[in-house]
C-alpha positions in Angstrom: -17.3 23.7 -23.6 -18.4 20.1 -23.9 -19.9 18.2 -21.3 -17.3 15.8 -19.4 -18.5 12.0 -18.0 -15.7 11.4 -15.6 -18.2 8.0 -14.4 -17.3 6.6 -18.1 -13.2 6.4 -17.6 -12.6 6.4 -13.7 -10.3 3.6 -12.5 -8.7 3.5 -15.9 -5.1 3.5 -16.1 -4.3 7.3 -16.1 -6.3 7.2 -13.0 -4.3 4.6 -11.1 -1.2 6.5 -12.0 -2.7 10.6 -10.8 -4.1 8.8 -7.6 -1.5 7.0 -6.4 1.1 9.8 -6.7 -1.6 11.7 -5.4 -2.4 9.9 -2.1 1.6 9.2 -1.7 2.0 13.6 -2.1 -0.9 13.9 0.4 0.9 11.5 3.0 4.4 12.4 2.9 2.5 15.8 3.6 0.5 15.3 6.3 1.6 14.5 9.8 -0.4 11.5 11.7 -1.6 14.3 14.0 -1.4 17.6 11.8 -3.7 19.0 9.0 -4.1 19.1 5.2 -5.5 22.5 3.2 -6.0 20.9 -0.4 -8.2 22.4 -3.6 -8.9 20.6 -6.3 -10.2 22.4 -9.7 -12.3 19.7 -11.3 -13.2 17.2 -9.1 -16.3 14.8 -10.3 -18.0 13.0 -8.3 -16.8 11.4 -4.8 -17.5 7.6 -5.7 -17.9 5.5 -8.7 -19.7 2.5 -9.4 -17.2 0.4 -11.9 -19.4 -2.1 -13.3 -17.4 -4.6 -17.2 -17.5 -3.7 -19.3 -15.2 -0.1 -19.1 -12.1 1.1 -19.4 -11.3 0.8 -15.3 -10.6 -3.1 -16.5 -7.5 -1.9 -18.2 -6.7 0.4 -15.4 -7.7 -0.6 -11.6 -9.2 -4.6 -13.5 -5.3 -5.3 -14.4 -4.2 -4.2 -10.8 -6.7 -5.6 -8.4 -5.1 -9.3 -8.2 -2.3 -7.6 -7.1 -3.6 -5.6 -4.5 -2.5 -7.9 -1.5 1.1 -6.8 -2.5 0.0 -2.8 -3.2 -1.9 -2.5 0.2 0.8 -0.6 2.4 0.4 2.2 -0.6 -2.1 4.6 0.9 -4.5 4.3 -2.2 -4.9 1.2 -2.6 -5.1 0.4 0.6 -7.9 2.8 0.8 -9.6 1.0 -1.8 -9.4 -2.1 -0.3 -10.7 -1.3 2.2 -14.0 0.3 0.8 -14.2 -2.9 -1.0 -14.1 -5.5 1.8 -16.2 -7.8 0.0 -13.6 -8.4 -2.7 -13.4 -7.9 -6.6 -15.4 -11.2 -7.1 -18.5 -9.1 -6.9 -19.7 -5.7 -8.8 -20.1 -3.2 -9.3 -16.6 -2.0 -7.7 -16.7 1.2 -5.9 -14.3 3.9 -6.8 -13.3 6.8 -4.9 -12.6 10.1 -6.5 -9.6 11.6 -6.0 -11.2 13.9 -3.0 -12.5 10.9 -1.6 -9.6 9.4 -1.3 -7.6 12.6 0.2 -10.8 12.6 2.6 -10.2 9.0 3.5 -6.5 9.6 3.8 -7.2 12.3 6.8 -9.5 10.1 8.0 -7.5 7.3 8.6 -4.4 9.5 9.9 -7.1 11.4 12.0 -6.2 14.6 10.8 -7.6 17.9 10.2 -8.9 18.5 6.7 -9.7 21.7 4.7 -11.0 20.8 1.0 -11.8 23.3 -1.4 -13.8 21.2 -4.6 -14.8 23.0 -7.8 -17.2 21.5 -10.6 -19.7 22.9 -12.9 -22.0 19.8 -12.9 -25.1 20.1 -11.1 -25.0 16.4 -10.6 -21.8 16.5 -9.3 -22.7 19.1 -7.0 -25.6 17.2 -5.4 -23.9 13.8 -4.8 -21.1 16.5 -2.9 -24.0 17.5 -0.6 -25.1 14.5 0.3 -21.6 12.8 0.6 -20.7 16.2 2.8 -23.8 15.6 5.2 -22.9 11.9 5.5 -19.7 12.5 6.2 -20.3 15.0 9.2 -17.6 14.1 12.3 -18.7 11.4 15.3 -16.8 10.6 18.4 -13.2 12.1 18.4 -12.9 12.0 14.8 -11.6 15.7 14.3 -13.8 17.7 11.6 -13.2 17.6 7.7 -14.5 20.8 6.4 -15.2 20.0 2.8 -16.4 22.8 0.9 -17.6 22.3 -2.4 -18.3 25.1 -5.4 -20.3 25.2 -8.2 -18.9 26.5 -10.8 -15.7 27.1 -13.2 -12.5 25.6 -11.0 -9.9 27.4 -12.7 -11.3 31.2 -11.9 -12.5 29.7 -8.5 -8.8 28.1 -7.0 -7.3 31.6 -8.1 -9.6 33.4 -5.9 -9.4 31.1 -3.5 -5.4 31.0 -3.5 -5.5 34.9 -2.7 -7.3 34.3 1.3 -6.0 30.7 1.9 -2.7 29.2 3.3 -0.9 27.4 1.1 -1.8 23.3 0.9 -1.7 21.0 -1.7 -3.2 21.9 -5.0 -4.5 19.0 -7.9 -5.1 20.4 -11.2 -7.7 17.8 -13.2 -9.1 19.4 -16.3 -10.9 17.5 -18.6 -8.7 18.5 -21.7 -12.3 18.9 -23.4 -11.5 22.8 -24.3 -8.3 24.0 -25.8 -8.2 26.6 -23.6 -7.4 23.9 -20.8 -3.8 23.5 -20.7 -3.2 27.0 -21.1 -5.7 27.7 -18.1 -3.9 24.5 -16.3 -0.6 26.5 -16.5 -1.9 29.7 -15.7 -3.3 28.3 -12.2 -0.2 26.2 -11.5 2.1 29.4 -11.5 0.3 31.4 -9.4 -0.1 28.6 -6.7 3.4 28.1 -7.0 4.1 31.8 -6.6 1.9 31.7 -3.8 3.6 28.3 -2.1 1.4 26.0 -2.7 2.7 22.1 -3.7 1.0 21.7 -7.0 0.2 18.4 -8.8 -0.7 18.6 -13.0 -1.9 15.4 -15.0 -2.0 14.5 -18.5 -1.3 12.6 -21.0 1.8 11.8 -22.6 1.2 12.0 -26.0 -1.2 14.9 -25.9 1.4 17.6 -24.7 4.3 18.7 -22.4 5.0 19.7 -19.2 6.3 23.5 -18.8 9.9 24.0 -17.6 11.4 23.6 -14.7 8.5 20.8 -13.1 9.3 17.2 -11.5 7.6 14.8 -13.8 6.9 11.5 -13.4 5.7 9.1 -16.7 3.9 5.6 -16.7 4.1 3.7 -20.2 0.9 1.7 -19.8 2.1 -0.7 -21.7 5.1 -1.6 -19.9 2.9 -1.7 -16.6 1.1 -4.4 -17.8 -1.8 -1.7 -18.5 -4.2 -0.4 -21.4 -6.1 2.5 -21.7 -7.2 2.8 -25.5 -5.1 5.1 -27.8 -3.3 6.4 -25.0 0.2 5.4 -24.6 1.0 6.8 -21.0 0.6 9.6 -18.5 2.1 12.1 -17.0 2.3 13.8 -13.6 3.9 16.7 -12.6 4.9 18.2 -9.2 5.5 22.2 -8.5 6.6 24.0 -5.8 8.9 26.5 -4.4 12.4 24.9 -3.7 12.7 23.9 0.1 13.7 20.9 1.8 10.3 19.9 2.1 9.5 19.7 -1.4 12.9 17.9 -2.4 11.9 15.4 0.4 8.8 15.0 -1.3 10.0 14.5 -4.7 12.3 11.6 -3.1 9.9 10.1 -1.2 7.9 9.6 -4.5 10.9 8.3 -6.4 11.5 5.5 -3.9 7.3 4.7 -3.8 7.3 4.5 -7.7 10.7 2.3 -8.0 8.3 -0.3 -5.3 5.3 0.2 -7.1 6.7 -0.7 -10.7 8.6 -3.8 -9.3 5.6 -5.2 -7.7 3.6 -4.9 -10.9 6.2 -6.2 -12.8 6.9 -9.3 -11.3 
Protein backbone atom coordinates (compact mmCIF):
# COMPACT_ATOMS: atom_id res chain seq x y z
CA UNK A 1 0.00 0.00 0.00
CA UNK A 2 1.16 3.53 -0.86
CA UNK A 3 1.66 6.07 1.60
CA UNK A 4 -1.44 8.57 1.92
CA UNK A 5 -0.80 12.69 2.67
CA UNK A 6 -4.21 13.63 3.90
CA UNK A 7 -2.33 17.33 4.99
CA UNK A 8 -1.95 17.81 0.92
CA UNK A 9 -5.98 17.74 0.12
CA UNK A 10 -7.84 18.56 3.49
CA UNK A 11 -10.44 21.35 3.22
CA UNK A 12 -10.80 20.55 -0.42
CA UNK A 13 -14.14 20.21 -1.79
CA UNK A 14 -14.91 16.51 -1.14
CA UNK A 15 -14.04 17.39 2.35
CA UNK A 16 -16.57 20.14 2.80
CA UNK A 17 -19.13 17.86 1.44
CA UNK A 18 -18.08 14.32 3.97
CA UNK A 19 -17.83 16.87 7.00
CA UNK A 20 -20.67 18.63 6.85
CA UNK A 21 -23.01 15.61 6.42
CA UNK A 22 -20.88 14.29 8.92
CA UNK A 23 -21.26 16.84 11.72
CA UNK A 24 -25.14 17.23 10.65
CA UNK A 25 -25.33 12.88 11.24
CA UNK A 26 -23.41 13.43 14.54
CA UNK A 27 -25.96 16.13 15.76
CA UNK A 28 -29.25 14.97 14.73
CA UNK A 29 -27.69 11.95 16.83
CA UNK A 30 -26.72 13.19 19.83
CA UNK A 31 -28.83 14.70 22.48
CA UNK A 32 -27.59 18.20 24.15
CA UNK A 33 -27.23 16.10 27.25
CA UNK A 34 -26.71 12.38 26.04
CA UNK A 35 -23.54 10.55 24.47
CA UNK A 36 -21.99 9.67 21.18
CA UNK A 37 -19.94 6.07 20.57
CA UNK A 38 -18.25 6.88 17.08
CA UNK A 39 -15.16 4.91 15.19
CA UNK A 40 -13.60 6.14 12.43
CA UNK A 41 -11.20 3.70 10.15
CA UNK A 42 -8.72 6.21 8.74
CA UNK A 43 -8.64 9.14 10.51
CA UNK A 44 -5.40 11.50 9.72
CA UNK A 45 -4.44 13.87 11.73
CA UNK A 46 -6.72 16.01 14.15
CA UNK A 47 -5.86 19.67 12.67
CA UNK A 48 -4.52 21.03 9.53
CA UNK A 49 -2.54 23.91 8.78
CA UNK A 50 -4.13 25.24 5.20
CA UNK A 51 -1.67 27.56 3.97
CA UNK A 52 -2.26 28.92 -0.80
CA UNK A 53 -1.49 27.58 -2.53
CA UNK A 54 -3.67 23.89 -2.22
CA UNK A 55 -6.48 22.45 -3.15
CA UNK A 56 -8.61 23.60 0.30
CA UNK A 57 -8.93 27.00 -2.02
CA UNK A 58 -11.27 25.21 -4.22
CA UNK A 59 -12.89 23.56 -1.35
CA UNK A 60 -13.25 25.43 2.20
CA UNK A 61 -11.22 28.98 -0.03
CA UNK A 62 -14.59 29.16 -2.29
CA UNK A 63 -16.88 28.81 0.98
CA UNK A 64 -15.23 30.91 3.66
CA UNK A 65 -16.91 34.38 2.43
CA UNK A 66 -19.88 32.73 2.94
CA UNK A 67 -19.46 31.47 6.22
CA UNK A 68 -21.53 34.26 8.14
CA UNK A 69 -24.57 32.72 6.29
CA UNK A 70 -23.25 28.76 6.98
CA UNK A 71 -22.58 29.36 10.73
CA UNK A 72 -25.80 27.78 12.36
CA UNK A 73 -24.50 24.42 10.44
CA UNK A 74 -22.53 22.67 13.12
CA UNK A 75 -19.31 22.41 10.96
CA UNK A 76 -18.78 25.46 9.96
CA UNK A 77 -19.68 26.96 12.83
CA UNK A 78 -17.09 24.86 14.50
CA UNK A 79 -14.65 26.25 12.21
CA UNK A 80 -15.33 29.56 12.73
CA UNK A 81 -14.93 29.44 15.70
CA UNK A 82 -11.35 27.83 15.81
CA UNK A 83 -10.60 30.55 13.49
CA UNK A 84 -11.64 33.68 15.33
CA UNK A 85 -9.03 35.71 13.87
CA UNK A 86 -10.66 35.51 10.42
CA UNK A 87 -9.54 34.08 6.82
CA UNK A 88 -7.59 37.43 6.25
CA UNK A 89 -4.68 35.69 7.93
CA UNK A 90 -2.87 32.02 7.32
CA UNK A 91 -2.33 29.51 7.63
CA UNK A 92 -6.15 28.42 8.28
CA UNK A 93 -6.55 25.74 10.72
CA UNK A 94 -8.48 22.66 9.78
CA UNK A 95 -10.02 20.19 11.92
CA UNK A 96 -10.18 16.59 10.93
CA UNK A 97 -13.12 14.95 10.86
CA UNK A 98 -12.61 13.54 14.57
CA UNK A 99 -11.86 16.91 15.61
CA UNK A 100 -14.72 18.18 14.63
CA UNK A 101 -17.00 15.20 16.10
CA UNK A 102 -14.77 15.98 19.36
CA UNK A 103 -15.74 19.60 19.09
CA UNK A 104 -19.32 18.77 18.42
CA UNK A 105 -19.57 16.95 22.02
CA UNK A 106 -17.81 19.54 23.33
CA UNK A 107 -19.95 22.20 22.61
CA UNK A 108 -23.30 20.09 23.31
CA UNK A 109 -21.39 18.93 26.48
CA UNK A 110 -21.85 15.50 25.93
CA UNK A 111 -20.26 12.30 26.61
CA UNK A 112 -17.89 10.99 23.94
CA UNK A 113 -16.49 7.58 23.08
CA UNK A 114 -14.02 7.68 19.93
CA UNK A 115 -12.41 4.86 18.53
CA UNK A 116 -9.51 6.27 15.70
CA UNK A 117 -7.52 4.00 13.48
CA UNK A 118 -4.37 5.00 11.38
CA UNK A 119 -1.22 3.38 10.32
CA UNK A 120 0.96 6.54 10.36
CA UNK A 121 3.24 6.97 13.08
CA UNK A 122 3.01 10.59 12.58
CA UNK A 123 -0.53 10.56 12.85
CA UNK A 124 -0.38 8.59 15.78
CA UNK A 125 1.87 11.03 17.81
CA UNK A 126 0.04 14.31 16.98
CA UNK A 127 -3.22 11.93 18.47
CA UNK A 128 -1.23 11.71 21.71
CA UNK A 129 -0.54 14.95 22.24
CA UNK A 130 -4.01 16.27 21.01
CA UNK A 131 -5.46 13.43 23.53
CA UNK A 132 -3.35 14.76 26.53
CA UNK A 133 -4.32 18.39 25.66
CA UNK A 134 -7.60 17.71 25.40
CA UNK A 135 -7.94 15.92 29.02
CA UNK A 136 -11.51 17.28 30.74
CA UNK A 137 -11.53 20.68 33.26
CA UNK A 138 -14.33 22.00 35.27
CA UNK A 139 -17.75 20.19 34.46
CA UNK A 140 -16.88 19.46 31.08
CA UNK A 141 -17.90 15.66 31.11
CA UNK A 142 -14.84 13.31 29.73
CA UNK A 143 -14.17 12.49 25.99
CA UNK A 144 -12.52 9.20 25.96
CA UNK A 145 -10.59 9.26 22.64
CA UNK A 146 -8.89 6.21 21.97
CA UNK A 147 -6.64 6.09 19.23
CA UNK A 148 -4.94 2.78 17.31
CA UNK A 149 -2.18 2.21 15.40
CA UNK A 150 -2.66 0.23 12.89
CA UNK A 151 -4.82 -1.14 9.80
CA UNK A 152 -8.66 0.52 10.48
CA UNK A 153 -10.47 -1.84 8.57
CA UNK A 154 -9.42 -5.20 10.63
CA UNK A 155 -9.42 -2.90 13.68
CA UNK A 156 -13.37 -1.37 13.60
CA UNK A 157 -14.45 -5.15 12.89
CA UNK A 158 -12.96 -6.21 16.04
CA UNK A 159 -13.92 -3.48 17.66
CA UNK A 160 -17.74 -3.66 16.40
CA UNK A 161 -17.83 -7.25 18.10
CA UNK A 162 -17.51 -5.71 22.21
CA UNK A 163 -18.89 -2.13 21.48
CA UNK A 164 -22.53 -0.65 21.39
CA UNK A 165 -23.53 0.42 18.36
CA UNK A 166 -22.66 4.44 17.47
CA UNK A 167 -21.93 6.14 14.45
CA UNK A 168 -19.39 4.63 12.18
CA UNK A 169 -17.29 6.90 9.25
CA UNK A 170 -15.61 4.89 6.74
CA UNK A 171 -12.49 7.19 5.05
CA UNK A 172 -10.15 5.07 3.08
CA UNK A 173 -7.68 6.62 1.06
CA UNK A 174 -8.74 4.76 -2.20
CA UNK A 175 -4.84 4.30 -2.64
CA UNK A 176 -5.29 0.21 -2.69
CA UNK A 177 -7.71 -1.53 -4.80
CA UNK A 178 -8.59 -3.63 -2.21
CA UNK A 179 -10.25 -0.39 -0.53
CA UNK A 180 -13.65 -0.39 -1.70
CA UNK A 181 -14.06 -3.90 -1.41
CA UNK A 182 -12.70 -3.66 2.27
CA UNK A 183 -15.01 -0.29 2.59
CA UNK A 184 -18.02 -2.64 1.87
CA UNK A 185 -17.11 -5.43 3.80
CA UNK A 186 -16.90 -3.19 7.14
CA UNK A 187 -20.12 -1.28 6.30
CA UNK A 188 -22.17 -4.50 6.31
CA UNK A 189 -21.17 -5.87 9.28
CA UNK A 190 -21.74 -2.55 11.19
CA UNK A 191 -24.90 -2.45 9.73
CA UNK A 192 -25.73 -5.98 10.73
CA UNK A 193 -24.55 -5.10 14.03
CA UNK A 194 -26.71 -1.56 14.22
CA UNK A 195 -24.42 0.74 13.76
CA UNK A 196 -25.39 4.25 11.51
CA UNK A 197 -22.73 4.01 8.91
CA UNK A 198 -21.39 6.92 6.76
CA UNK A 199 -19.20 5.88 3.25
CA UNK A 200 -17.44 8.65 1.07
CA UNK A 201 -16.20 8.70 -2.36
CA UNK A 202 -16.05 9.99 -5.33
CA UNK A 203 -18.46 10.10 -7.97
CA UNK A 204 -16.81 9.27 -10.91
CA UNK A 205 -14.56 6.65 -9.30
CA UNK A 206 -17.32 4.04 -8.37
CA UNK A 207 -20.85 3.19 -6.98
CA UNK A 208 -22.57 2.96 -3.98
CA UNK A 209 -23.80 -0.79 -3.12
CA UNK A 210 -27.63 -1.33 -3.10
CA UNK A 211 -29.99 -0.38 -0.93
CA UNK A 212 -27.80 2.90 0.79
CA UNK A 213 -29.13 6.66 1.11
CA UNK A 214 -26.80 8.62 -1.00
CA UNK A 215 -26.30 11.99 -1.18
CA UNK A 216 -24.08 13.74 -4.46
CA UNK A 217 -22.44 17.25 -4.69
CA UNK A 218 -21.54 18.36 -8.39
CA UNK A 219 -18.63 20.62 -7.54
CA UNK A 220 -19.12 22.41 -10.23
CA UNK A 221 -22.63 23.41 -9.75
CA UNK A 222 -21.63 24.50 -6.05
CA UNK A 223 -19.55 26.94 -7.20
CA UNK A 224 -16.53 24.43 -6.21
CA UNK A 225 -13.32 22.81 -7.87
CA UNK A 226 -11.33 20.00 -6.87
CA UNK A 227 -9.09 19.03 -9.90
CA UNK A 228 -10.32 16.14 -12.15
CA UNK A 229 -12.95 15.30 -9.86
CA UNK A 230 -16.41 16.03 -10.84
CA UNK A 231 -18.26 15.37 -7.45
CA UNK A 232 -18.70 13.23 -4.32
CA UNK A 233 -20.58 11.02 -2.82
CA UNK A 234 -21.84 10.11 0.62
CA UNK A 235 -23.68 7.37 1.70
CA UNK A 236 -25.71 6.61 4.85
CA UNK A 237 -26.49 2.79 6.27
CA UNK A 238 -28.35 1.54 8.89
CA UNK A 239 -30.96 -0.77 9.95
CA UNK A 240 -34.60 0.62 9.17
CA UNK A 241 -36.04 2.40 12.30
CA UNK A 242 -37.62 5.63 12.88
CA UNK A 243 -34.50 6.98 13.96
CA UNK A 244 -32.62 6.48 10.89
CA UNK A 245 -35.46 7.70 8.52
CA UNK A 246 -35.53 10.81 10.78
CA UNK A 247 -32.00 11.13 10.09
CA UNK A 248 -32.08 10.75 6.53
CA UNK A 249 -34.77 13.67 6.58
CA UNK A 250 -33.14 15.82 8.70
CA UNK A 251 -30.18 15.69 6.25
CA UNK A 252 -32.38 16.29 3.19
CA UNK A 253 -33.80 19.52 4.70
CA UNK A 254 -29.88 20.68 5.83
CA UNK A 255 -28.61 20.03 2.29
CA UNK A 256 -31.76 21.80 0.38
CA UNK A 257 -30.43 25.08 3.01
CA UNK A 258 -26.93 24.55 2.38
CA UNK A 259 -27.15 24.44 -1.56
CA UNK A 260 -29.38 27.64 -1.63
CA UNK A 261 -27.08 29.61 0.51
CA UNK A 262 -24.22 28.74 -1.77
CA UNK A 263 -26.02 29.45 -4.59
CA UNK A 264 -27.18 32.68 -4.17
Amino acid sequence: MGHYDHGMHAGNAADVWKHFLLLEAADCLLDPDGSLVYAESHVGHPQYALRGPGDWEGGMGKLWPALPSLRNFCYFGILADLNLSGPVLEPLLYPGSARLIYELAKRKRANLQADLWDNDPGVASSWEGFIQAAKPSGSFPPAKIVFHQGDGFLGVLSRLRISPPGLLFIDPPYIDPEDVRLAEKLLQGAKDRGWIVLWWYMMDMKTAPEGLRTFELQFAEAGLECGRWEGAVVAFAGAESERFDNLIGHLRRQIETFLRIIKR
